[in-house]
C-alpha positions as CSV (number, residue, x, y, z in Angstrom):
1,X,-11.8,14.7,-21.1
2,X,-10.2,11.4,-21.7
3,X,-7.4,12.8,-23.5
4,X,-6.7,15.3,-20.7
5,X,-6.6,11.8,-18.6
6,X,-4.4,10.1,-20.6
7,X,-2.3,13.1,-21.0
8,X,-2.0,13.6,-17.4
9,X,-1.4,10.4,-16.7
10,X,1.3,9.8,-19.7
11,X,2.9,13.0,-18.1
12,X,3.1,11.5,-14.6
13,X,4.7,8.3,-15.7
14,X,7.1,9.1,-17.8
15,X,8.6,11.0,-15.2
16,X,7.9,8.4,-12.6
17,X,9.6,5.7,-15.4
18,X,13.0,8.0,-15.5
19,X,12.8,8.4,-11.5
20,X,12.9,4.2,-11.4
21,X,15.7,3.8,-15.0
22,X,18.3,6.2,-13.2
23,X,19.2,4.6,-10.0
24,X,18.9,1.5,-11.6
25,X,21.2,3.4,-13.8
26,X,23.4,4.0,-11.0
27,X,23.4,0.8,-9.4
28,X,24.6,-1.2,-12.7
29,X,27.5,1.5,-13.0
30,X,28.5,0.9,-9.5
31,X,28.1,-2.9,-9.7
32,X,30.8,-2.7,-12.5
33,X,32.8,-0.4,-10.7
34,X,33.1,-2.5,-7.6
35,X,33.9,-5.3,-9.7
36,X,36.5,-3.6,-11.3
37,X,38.1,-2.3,-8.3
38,X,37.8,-5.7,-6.2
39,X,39.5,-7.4,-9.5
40,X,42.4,-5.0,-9.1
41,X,42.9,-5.6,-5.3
42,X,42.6,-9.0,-5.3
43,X,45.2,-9.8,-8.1
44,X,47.9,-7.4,-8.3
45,X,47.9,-5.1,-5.1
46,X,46.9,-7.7,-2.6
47,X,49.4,-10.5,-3.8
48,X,51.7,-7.8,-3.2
49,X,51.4,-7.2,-0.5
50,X,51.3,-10.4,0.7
51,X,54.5,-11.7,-0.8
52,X,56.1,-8.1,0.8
53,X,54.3,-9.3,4.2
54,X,55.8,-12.6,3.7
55,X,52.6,-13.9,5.9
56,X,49.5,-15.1,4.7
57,X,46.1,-13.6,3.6
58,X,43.7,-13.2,6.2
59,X,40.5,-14.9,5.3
60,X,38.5,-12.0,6.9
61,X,40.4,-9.1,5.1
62,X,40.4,-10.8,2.1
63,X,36.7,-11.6,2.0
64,X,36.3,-7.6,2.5
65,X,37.4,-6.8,-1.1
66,X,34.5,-8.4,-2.4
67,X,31.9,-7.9,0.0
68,X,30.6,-4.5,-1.8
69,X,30.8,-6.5,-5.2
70,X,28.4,-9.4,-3.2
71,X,26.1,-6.2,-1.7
72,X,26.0,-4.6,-5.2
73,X,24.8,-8.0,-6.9
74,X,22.0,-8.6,-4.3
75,X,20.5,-5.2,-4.5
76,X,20.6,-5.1,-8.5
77,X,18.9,-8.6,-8.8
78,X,16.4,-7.3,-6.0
79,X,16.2,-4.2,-8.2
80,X,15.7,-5.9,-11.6
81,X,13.6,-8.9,-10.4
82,X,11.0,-5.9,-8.7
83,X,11.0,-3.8,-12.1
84,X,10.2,-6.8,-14.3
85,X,7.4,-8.9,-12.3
86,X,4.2,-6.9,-13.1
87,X,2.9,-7.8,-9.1
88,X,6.2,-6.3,-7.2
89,X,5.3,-3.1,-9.5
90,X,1.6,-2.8,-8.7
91,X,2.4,-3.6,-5.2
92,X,5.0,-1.1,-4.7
93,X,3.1,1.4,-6.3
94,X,1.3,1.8,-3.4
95,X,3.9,2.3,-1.2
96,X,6.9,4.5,-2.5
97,X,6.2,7.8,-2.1
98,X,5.8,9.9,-5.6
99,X,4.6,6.4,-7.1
100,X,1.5,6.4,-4.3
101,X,0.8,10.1,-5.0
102,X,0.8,9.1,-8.9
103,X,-1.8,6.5,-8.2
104,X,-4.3,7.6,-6.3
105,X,-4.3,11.2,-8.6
106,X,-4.8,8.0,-11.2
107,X,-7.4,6.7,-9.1
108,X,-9.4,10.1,-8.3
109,X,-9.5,11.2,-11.9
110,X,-10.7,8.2,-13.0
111,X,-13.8,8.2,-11.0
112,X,-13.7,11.8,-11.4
113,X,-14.5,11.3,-15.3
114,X,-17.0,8.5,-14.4
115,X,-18.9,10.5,-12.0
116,X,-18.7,13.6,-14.5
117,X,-20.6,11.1,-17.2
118,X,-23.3,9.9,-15.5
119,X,-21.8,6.5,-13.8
120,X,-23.4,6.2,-10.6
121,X,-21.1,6.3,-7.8
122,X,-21.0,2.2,-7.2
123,X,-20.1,1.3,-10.5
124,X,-17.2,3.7,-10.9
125,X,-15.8,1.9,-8.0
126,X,-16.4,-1.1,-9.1
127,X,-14.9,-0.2,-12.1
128,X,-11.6,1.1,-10.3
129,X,-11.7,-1.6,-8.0
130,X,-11.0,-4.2,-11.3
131,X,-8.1,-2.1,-12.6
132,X,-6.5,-1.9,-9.4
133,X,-6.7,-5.6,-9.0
134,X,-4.1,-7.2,-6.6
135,X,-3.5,-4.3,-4.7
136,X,-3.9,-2.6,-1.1
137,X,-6.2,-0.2,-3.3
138,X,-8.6,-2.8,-4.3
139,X,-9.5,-4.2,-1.0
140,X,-10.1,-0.5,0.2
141,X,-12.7,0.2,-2.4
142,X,-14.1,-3.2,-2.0
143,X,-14.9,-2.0,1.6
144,X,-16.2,1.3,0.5
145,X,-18.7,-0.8,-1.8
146,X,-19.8,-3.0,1.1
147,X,-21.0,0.0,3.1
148,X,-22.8,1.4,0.5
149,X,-24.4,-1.2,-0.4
150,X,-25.1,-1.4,3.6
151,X,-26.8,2.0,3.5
152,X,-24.1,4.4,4.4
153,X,-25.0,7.3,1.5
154,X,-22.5,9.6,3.1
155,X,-18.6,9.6,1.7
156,X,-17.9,10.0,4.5
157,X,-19.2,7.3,6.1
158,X,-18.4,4.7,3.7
159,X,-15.1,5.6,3.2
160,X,-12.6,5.0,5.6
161,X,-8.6,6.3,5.4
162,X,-6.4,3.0,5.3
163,X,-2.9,2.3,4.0
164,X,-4.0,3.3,-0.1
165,X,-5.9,5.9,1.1
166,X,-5.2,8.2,3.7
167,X,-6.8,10.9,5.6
168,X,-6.7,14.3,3.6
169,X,-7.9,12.4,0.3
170,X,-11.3,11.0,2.3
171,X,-11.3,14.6,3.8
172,X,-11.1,16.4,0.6
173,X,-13.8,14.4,-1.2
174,X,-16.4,14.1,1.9
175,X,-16.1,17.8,2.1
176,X,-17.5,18.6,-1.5
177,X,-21.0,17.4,0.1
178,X,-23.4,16.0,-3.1
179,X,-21.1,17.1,-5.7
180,X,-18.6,13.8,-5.3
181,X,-17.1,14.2,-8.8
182,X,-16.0,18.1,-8.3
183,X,-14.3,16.4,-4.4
184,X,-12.5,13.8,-6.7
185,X,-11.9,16.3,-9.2
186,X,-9.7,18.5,-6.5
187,X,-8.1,15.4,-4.8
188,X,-6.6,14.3,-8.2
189,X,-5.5,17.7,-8.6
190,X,-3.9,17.6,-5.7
191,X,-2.2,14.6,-5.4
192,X,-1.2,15.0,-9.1
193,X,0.7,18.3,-8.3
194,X,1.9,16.3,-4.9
195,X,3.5,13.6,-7.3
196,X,4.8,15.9,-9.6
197,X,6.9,17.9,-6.5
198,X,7.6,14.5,-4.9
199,X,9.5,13.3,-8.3
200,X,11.4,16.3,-9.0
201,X,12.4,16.0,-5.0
202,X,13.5,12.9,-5.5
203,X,15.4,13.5,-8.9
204,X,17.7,16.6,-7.6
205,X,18.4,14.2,-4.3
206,X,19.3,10.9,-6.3
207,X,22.6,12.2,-7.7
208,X,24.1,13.6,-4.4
209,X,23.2,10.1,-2.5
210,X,24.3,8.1,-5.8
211,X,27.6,9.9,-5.1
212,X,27.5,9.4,-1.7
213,X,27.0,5.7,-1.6
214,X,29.2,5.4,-4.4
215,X,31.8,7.0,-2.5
216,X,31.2,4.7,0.9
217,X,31.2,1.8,-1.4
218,X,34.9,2.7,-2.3
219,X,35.9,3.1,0.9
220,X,34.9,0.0,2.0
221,X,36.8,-1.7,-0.9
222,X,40.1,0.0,0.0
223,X,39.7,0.0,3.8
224,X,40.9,-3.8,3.8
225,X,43.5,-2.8,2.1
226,X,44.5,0.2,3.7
227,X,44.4,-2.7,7.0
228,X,47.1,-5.2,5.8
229,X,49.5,-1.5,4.8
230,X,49.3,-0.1,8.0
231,X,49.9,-3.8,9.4
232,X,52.7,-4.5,7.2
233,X,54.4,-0.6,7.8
234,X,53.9,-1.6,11.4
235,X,55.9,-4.4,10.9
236,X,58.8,-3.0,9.0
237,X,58.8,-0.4,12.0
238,X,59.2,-3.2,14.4
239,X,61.8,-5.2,12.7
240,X,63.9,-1.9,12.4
241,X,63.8,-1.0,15.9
């Protein structure tokens, strides 16, 4: 049973480790993109332009070449600084969705195979309660520990949906009546196969909005540009007439 766990759970993540490594993927290729494109504009076609012009560079237009660059650097510090400090990840986890499906299948199998073994039922939470240290998880199952110890014997009495856990997973376990470990055995079935749908969801859209973005980040490079032409044209035009 514990190497069906592990299994399971080294299944999950490595697919939840290549959902995180390609838009981060994305986001360094764009970064260099943008700075390659806003090195272009800003040394050989806006100088040109400029000297053509015979007027100078607009502060505003000029800053816009390298505003995407700026955006780009911002989000890939944010991006790297979340992946690497252990707390942002465990904090997040919790949050995104696939990632919060992954851990709380995570959490339910684990007291699942507790339950299954013998552990009585405040111990396996006490026990889930330490490896989800630091999170929105913890604090839950501290309170489901506080009203068992309090008396409340029912599951669903003690435990109450929050932000870890919501509704349908308290609703699926308080529904198995005595049997609590078959109840967590179905809610980590079911938000397993949730997490697995939810990743390959978000797989199949990240390319088509990695396009997209990359796409408006162009745009907003050249749009400056395109600016000081149609100024300058309209200048030409006017000295003409």
């Amino acid at each position: 049973m514990l190497a069906d766990y592990l299994q399971r759970q080294h299944l999950i993540w490595t697919r939840l480790k290549g959902l995180m490594v390609y838009p981060l993927i994305v986001l360094t290729g764009a970064f260099l993109l943008s700075c390659f494109i806003a090195a272009i504009l800003s040394s050989f076609i806006w100088p040109n332009l400029i000297f053509l012009a015979g007027n100078p560079s607009p502060p505003v237009i000029a800053a816009g070449v390298w505003m995407a660059p700026v955006l780009l650097a911002i989000a890939l510090v944010i991006a790297v600084i979340t992946i690497a400090l252990s707390p942002a990840r465990r904090a997040l986890r919790w949050r995104l969705p696939a990632f919060k499906e992954s851990s709380l299948a995570q959490v339910a199998s684990a007291i699942w195979l507790m339950l299954k073994n013998g552990v009585p039922l405040d111990d396996a939470l006490a026990l889930t309660e330490q490896m989800e240290e630091g999170t929105c998880a913890a604090v839950e199952l501290a309170q489901w520990r506080q009203r068992l110890a309090s008396g409340r014997g029912k599951f669903s009495e003690m435990a109450v949906p929050g932000s870890a856990f919501p509704p349908l997973f308290v609703w699926m376990i308080a529904n198995s009546g005595e049997d609590l470990a078959d109840g967590f055995r179905r809610a980590s079935e079911i938000y397993q196969a949730r997490a697995l749908y939810r990743i390959e969801l978000l797989l199949y859209s990240a390319l088509p909005c990695s396009v997209l973005a990359l796409g408006i980040m162009i745009f907003s490079q050249i749009q400056p540009v395109f600016l000081a032409l149609t100024t300058f044209l309209k200048t030409l035009a006017d000295m003409g007439s």
